[in-house]
C-alpha positions as CSV (number, residue, x, y, z in Angstrom):
1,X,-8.7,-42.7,5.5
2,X,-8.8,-42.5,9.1
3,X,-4.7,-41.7,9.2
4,X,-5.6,-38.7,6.8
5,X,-8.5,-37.8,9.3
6,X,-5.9,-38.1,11.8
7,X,-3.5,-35.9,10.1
8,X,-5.5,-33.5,8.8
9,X,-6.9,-32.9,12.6
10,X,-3.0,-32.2,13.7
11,X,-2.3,-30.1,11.6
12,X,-5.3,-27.0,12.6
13,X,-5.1,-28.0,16.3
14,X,-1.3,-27.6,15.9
15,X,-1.8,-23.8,14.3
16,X,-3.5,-23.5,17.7
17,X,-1.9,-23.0,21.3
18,X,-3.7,-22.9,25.3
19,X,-2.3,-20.4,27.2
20,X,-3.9,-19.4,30.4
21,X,-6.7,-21.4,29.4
22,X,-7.1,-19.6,26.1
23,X,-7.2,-20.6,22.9
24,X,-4.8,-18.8,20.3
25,X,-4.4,-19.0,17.0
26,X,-0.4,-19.5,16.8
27,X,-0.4,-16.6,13.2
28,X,-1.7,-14.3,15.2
29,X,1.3,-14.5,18.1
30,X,3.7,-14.8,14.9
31,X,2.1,-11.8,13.6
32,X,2.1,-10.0,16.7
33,X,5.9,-10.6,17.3
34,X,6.5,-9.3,13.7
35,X,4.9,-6.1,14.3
36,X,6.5,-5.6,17.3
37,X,10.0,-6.5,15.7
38,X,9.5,-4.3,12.9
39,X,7.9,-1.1,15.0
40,X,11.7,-1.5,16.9
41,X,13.5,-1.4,14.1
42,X,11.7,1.5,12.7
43,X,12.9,3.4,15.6
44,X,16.3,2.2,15.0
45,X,16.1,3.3,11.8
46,X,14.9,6.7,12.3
47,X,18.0,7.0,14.9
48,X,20.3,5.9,11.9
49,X,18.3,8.5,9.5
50,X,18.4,11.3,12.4
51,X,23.1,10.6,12.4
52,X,23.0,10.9,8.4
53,X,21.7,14.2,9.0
54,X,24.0,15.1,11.7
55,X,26.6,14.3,9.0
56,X,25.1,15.7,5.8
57,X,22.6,18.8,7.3
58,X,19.9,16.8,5.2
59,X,18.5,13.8,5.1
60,X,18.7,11.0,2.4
61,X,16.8,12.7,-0.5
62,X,15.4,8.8,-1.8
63,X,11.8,8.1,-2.6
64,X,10.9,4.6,-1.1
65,X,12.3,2.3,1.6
66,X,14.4,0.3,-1.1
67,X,16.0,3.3,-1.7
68,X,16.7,4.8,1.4
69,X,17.8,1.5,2.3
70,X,20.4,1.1,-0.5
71,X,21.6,4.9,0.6
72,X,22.3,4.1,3.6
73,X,24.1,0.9,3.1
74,X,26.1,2.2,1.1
75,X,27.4,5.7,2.5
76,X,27.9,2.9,6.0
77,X,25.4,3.7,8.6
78,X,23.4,0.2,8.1
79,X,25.5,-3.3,7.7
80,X,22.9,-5.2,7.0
81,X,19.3,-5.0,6.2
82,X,17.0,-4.0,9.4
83,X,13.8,-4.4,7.4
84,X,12.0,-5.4,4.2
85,X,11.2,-2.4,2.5
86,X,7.9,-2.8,2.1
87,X,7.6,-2.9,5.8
88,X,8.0,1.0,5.8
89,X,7.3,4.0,4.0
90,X,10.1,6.9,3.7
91,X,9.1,10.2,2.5
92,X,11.4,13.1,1.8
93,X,10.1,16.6,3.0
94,X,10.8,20.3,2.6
95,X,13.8,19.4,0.4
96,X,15.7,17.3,2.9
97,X,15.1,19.3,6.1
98,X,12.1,16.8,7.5
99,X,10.8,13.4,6.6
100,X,8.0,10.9,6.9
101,X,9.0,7.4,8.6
102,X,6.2,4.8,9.2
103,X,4.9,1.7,9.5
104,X,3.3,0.5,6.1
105,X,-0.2,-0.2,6.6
């Protein structure tokens, strides 16, 4: 029992971390780091969204970040996947002249 006790104890002071005499919760730094990672590529994306237009005088008439995903795979302005596509929302406006881009919530 007491090598349970013991284990049991490691394993939530290990989710845990001290730094500068604080205590953190090591998910929240993980989440943190994801947020920030993702709010980047967003950006990058948008870039990538902002040369399909350059090319096409639109921009990718999709519903949903799968979608717009998939277009741009495809027509070669993304080699591999930047983000989940639930990460994001993409939202077609005024028939291709403007769109939505933003962190899901």
């Amino acid at each position: 029992m007491t090598q349970l006790l013991s284990t049991i104890i490691s394993v939530v002071l290990g989710s845990f971390i001290v730094i500068n005499g604080v205590l953190v919760h090591t998910d929240d730094i993980v989440n943190q780091a994801k947020a920030s990672v993702n709010g980047a590529n967003v950006h990058q994306l948008a870039t990538v969204i902002e040369l399909y237009y350059s090319d096409h005088n639109f921009y990718p008439n999709v519903s949903g970040g799968e979608a717009l995903i998939n277009t741009l795979e495809s027509d070669g302005y993304i080699r591999n996947r930047p983000l989940e596509p639930n990460v994001f929302q993409y939202e077609i406006k005024n028939g291709g002249e403007d769109y939505l881009l933003k962190l899901a919530e």
